[in-house]
C-alpha positions as CSV (number, residue, x, y, z in Angstrom):
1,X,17.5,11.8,-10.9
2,X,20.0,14.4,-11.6
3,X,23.5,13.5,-10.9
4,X,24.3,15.1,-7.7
5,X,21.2,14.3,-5.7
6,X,22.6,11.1,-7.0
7,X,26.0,11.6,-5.2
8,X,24.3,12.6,-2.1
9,X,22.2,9.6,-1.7
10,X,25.5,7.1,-2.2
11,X,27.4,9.9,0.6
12,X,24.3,9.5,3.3
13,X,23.6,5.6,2.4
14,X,27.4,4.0,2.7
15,X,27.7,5.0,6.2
16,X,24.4,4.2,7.2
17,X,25.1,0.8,5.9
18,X,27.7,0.3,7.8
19,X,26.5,1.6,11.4
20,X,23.3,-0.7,10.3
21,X,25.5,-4.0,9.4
22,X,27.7,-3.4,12.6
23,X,24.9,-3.2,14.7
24,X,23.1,-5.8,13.3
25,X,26.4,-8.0,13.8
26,X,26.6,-6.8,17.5
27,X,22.8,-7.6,18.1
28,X,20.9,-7.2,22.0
29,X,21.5,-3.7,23.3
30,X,23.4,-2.5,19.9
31,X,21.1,-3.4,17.8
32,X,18.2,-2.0,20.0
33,X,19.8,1.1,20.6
34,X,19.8,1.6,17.2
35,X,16.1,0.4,16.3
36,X,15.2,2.3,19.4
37,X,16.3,5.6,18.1
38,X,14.6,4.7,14.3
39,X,11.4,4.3,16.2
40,X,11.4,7.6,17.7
41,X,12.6,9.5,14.8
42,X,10.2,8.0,12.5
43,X,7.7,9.1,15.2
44,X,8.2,12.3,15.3
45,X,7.7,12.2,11.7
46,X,4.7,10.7,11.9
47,X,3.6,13.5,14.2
48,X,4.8,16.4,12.6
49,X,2.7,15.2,9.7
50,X,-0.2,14.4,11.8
51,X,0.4,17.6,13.3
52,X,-0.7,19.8,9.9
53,X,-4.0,18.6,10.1
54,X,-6.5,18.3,12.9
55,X,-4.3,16.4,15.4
56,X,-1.8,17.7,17.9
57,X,-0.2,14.7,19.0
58,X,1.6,14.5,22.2
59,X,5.1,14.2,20.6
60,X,7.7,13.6,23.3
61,X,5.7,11.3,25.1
62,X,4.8,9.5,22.0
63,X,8.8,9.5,20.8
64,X,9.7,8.1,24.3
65,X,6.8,5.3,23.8
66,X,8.2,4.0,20.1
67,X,11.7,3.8,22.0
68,X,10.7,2.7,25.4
69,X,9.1,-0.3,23.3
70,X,11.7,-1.1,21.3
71,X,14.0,-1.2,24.4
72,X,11.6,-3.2,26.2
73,X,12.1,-6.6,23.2
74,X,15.5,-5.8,23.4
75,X,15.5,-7.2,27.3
76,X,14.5,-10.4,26.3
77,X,14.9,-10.6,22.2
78,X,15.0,-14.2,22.2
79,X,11.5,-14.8,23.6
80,X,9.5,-12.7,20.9
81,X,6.3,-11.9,21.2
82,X,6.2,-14.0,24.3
83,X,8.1,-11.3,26.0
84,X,5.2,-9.0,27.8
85,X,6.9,-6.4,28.2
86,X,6.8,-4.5,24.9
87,X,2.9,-4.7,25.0
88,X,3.4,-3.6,28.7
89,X,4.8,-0.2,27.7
90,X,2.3,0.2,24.6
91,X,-0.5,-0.3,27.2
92,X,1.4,2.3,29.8
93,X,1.4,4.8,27.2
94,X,-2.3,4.1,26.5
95,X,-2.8,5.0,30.0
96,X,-0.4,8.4,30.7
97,X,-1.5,9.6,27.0
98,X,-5.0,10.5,28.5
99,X,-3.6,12.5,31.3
100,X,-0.8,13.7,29.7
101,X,-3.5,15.0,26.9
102,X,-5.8,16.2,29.3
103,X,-3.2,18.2,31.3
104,X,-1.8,19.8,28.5
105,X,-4.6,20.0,25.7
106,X,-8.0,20.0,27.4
107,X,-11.3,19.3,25.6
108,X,-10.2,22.3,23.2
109,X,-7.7,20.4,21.8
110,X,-9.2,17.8,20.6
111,X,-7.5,14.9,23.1
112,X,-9.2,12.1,21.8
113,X,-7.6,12.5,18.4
114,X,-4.3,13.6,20.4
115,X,-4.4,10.6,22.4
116,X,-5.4,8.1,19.5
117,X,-2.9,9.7,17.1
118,X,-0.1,9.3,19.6
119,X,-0.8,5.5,20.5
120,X,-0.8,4.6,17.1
121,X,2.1,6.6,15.9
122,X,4.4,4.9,18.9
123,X,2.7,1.3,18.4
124,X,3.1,2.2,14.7
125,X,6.9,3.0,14.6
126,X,8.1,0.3,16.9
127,X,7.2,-2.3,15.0
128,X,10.8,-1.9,13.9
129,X,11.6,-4.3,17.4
130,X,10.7,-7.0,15.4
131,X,14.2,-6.7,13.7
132,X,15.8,-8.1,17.3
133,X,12.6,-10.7,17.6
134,X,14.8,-11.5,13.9
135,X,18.2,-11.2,15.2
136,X,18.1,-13.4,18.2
137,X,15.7,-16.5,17.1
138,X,16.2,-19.4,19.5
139,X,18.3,-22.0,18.2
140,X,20.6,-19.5,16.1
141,X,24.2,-20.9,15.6
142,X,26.3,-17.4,16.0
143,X,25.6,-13.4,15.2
144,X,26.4,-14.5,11.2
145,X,23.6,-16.7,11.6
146,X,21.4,-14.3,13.2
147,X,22.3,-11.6,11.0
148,X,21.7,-13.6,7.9
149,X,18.2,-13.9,9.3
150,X,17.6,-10.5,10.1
151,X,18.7,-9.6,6.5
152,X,16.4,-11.6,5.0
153,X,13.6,-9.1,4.5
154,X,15.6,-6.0,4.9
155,X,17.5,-7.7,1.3
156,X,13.9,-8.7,0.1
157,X,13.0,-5.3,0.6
158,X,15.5,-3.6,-1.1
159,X,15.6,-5.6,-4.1
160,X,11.3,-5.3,-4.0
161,X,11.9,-1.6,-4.7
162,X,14.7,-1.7,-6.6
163,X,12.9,-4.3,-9.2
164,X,10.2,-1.4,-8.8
165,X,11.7,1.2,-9.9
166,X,14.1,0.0,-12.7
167,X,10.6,-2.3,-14.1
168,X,8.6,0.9,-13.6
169,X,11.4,3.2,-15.6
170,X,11.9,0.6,-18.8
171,X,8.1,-0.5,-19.0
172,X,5.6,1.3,-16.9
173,X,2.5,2.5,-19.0
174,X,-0.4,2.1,-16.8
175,X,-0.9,3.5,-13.4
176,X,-1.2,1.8,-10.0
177,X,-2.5,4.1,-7.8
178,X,-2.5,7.6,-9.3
179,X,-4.7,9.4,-6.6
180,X,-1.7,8.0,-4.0
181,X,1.4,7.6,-5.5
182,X,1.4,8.8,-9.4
183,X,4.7,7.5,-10.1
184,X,4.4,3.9,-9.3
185,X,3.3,1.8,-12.2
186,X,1.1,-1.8,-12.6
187,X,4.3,-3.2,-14.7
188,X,6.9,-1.6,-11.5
189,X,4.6,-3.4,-9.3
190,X,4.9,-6.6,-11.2
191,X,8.7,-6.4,-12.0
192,X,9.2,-6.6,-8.1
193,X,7.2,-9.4,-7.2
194,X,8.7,-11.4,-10.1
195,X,12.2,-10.3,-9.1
196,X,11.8,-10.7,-5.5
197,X,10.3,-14.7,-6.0
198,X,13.6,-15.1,-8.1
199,X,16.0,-13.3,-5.0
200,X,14.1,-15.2,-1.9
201,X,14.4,-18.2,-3.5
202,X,18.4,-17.4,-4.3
203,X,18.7,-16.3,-0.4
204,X,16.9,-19.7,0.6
205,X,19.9,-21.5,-1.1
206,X,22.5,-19.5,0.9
207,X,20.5,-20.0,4.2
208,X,20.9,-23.7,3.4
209,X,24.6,-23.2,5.4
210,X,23.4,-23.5,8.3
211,X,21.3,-25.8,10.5
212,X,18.4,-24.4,11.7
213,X,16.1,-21.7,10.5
214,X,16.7,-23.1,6.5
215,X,13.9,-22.5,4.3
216,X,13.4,-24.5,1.0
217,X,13.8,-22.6,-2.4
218,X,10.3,-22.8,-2.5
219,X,9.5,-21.1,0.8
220,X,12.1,-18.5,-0.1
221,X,10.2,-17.9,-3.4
222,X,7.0,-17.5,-0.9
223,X,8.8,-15.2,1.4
224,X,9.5,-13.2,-1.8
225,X,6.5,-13.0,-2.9
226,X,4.8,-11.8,0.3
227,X,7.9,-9.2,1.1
228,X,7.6,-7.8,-2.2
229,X,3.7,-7.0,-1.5
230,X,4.0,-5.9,2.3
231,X,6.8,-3.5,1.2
232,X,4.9,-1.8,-1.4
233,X,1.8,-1.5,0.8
234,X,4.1,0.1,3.3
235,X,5.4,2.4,0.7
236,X,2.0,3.2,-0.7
237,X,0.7,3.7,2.9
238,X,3.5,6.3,3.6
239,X,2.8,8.2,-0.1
240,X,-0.8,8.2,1.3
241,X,-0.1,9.9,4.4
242,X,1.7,12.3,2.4
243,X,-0.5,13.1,0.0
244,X,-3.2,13.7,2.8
245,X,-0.7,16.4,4.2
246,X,0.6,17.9,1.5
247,X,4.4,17.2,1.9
248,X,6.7,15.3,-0.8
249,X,9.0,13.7,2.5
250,X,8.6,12.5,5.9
251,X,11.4,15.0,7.0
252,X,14.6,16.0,6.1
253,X,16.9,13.6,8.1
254,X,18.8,12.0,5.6
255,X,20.1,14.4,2.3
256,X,18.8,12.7,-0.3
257,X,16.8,10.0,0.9
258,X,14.0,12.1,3.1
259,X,12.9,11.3,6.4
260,X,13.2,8.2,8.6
261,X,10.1,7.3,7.7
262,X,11.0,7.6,3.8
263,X,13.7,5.4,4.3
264,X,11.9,2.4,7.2
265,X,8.5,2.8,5.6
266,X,8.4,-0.6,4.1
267,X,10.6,-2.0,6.4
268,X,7.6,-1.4,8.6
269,X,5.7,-4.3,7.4
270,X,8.2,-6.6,6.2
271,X,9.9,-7.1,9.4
272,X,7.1,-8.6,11.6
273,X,6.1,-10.8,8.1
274,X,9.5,-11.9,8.4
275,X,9.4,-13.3,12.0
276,X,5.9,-14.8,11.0
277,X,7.4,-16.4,8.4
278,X,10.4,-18.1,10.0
279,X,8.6,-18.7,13.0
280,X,5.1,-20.1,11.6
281,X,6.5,-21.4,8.3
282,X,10.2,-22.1,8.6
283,X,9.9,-23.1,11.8
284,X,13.1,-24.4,13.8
């Protein structure tokens, strides 16, 4: 990576780490507002792409979905996936999609891969809510608490593909997936899981501080080890996607970095595992 794409990617990340840790901090209506607007971005993304093949999604509509979702778990975040009303707009959107497609398509425009492409794209690209579902656990002591949570995967995450990369550069000979991703590596892929079991067990100990939501060193291990293989299935389905288009990014929204969808792809996956795993494994 040549030094000042290097440059821009530290510019563009530092203050997106920042907005993300405040609003993380801030939690509810913050921190949905912010998911909210990731979900639609990443979208759009999603139908742009869509868009150079056969479907012609319905892109507003399906933008204002991903959000209107998102916004929805943030109206009752402690409740989870007991709150309905998330799966109330996903199924509101199932129903206007159909109209919406046949008012503005017709049978010409293919609605039924307009409709389905839309659905999924919105369902698809909220599952970023789960990141409040994360944030506001019942029984958390304060928003460090909560936020120590929520970070748990996105840290798992990052170390997954940072183990990937630097394991891929020193020692990668044989290819994963070379028809998908040519770049990724069998030994890249290897270096993350092993490094990620090492860095969820190290998180467990920290979580230890406080008194509910504390997974053993063991579990974090386990948390690891599942993280690191969501978030390279997230990756590789992204690089699939792409490859299926013909474009080397999501989009352009972030110099350096891609798309939305470049940057949350992995994140996609790894954040409803990680309220699975507190809430099914962990436990309270």
């Amino acid at each position: 990576m040549a030094a000042s794409e290097t440059r821009t990617r530290v510019l563009v990340a530092i203050p997106g780490v920042f907005v993300a840790l405040g609003a993380i901090y801030a939690g509810r209506w913050v921190l949905a507002a912010l998911l909210a607007l990731i979900a639609a971005l990443t979208a759009r993304e999603l139908f742009v792409m869509a868009a150079r093949k056969a479907p012609r999604p319905l892109g507003a509509l399906g933008m204002a979905g991903a959000a209107g979702i998102v916004l929805a778990a943030g109206a009752a975040p402690a409740e989870g996936l007991d709150n309905p009303l998330p799966a109330a707009v996903l199924i509101l959107l199932a129903l206007v999609a159909p109209a919406a497609a046949i008012w503005s398509r017709g049978v010409e425009g293919e609605p039924l891969l307009s409709v389905s492409t839309t659905v999924f794209g919105a369902g698809y690209a909220a599952l970023v809510a789960f990141g409040l579902y994360l944030r506001h656990l019942p029984g958390v002591d304060d928003a460090l608490h909560g936020s120590a949570i929520l970070f748990a995967p996105v840290l798992l995450t990052w170390a997954s593909d940072t183990f990937a990369y630097f394991g891929g550069r020193a020692m990668g000979r044989h290819k994963l997936i070379p028809r998908v991703s040519p770049g990724k590596t069998v030994e890249g892929a290897v270096s993350a899981v092993v490094g990620t079991v090492v860095v969820g067990a190290a998180y467990a100990l920290f979580l230890a501080r406080f008194v509910t939501w504390v997974p053993t060193p063991l579990e974090g291990a386990l948390f690891g080890l599942l993280v690191s293989v969501a978030a390279q299935m997230g990756d590789l389905a992204e690089s699939a996607w792409k490859r299926d288009v013909g474009v080397k990014d999501s989009g352009t929204l972030l110099p350096g970095h891609g798309g939305a969808l470049d940057r949350f792809d992995s994140l996609l996956f790894t954040l409803p595992l990680g309220y699975a795993f507190f809430r099914f494994v962990v436990g309270y």
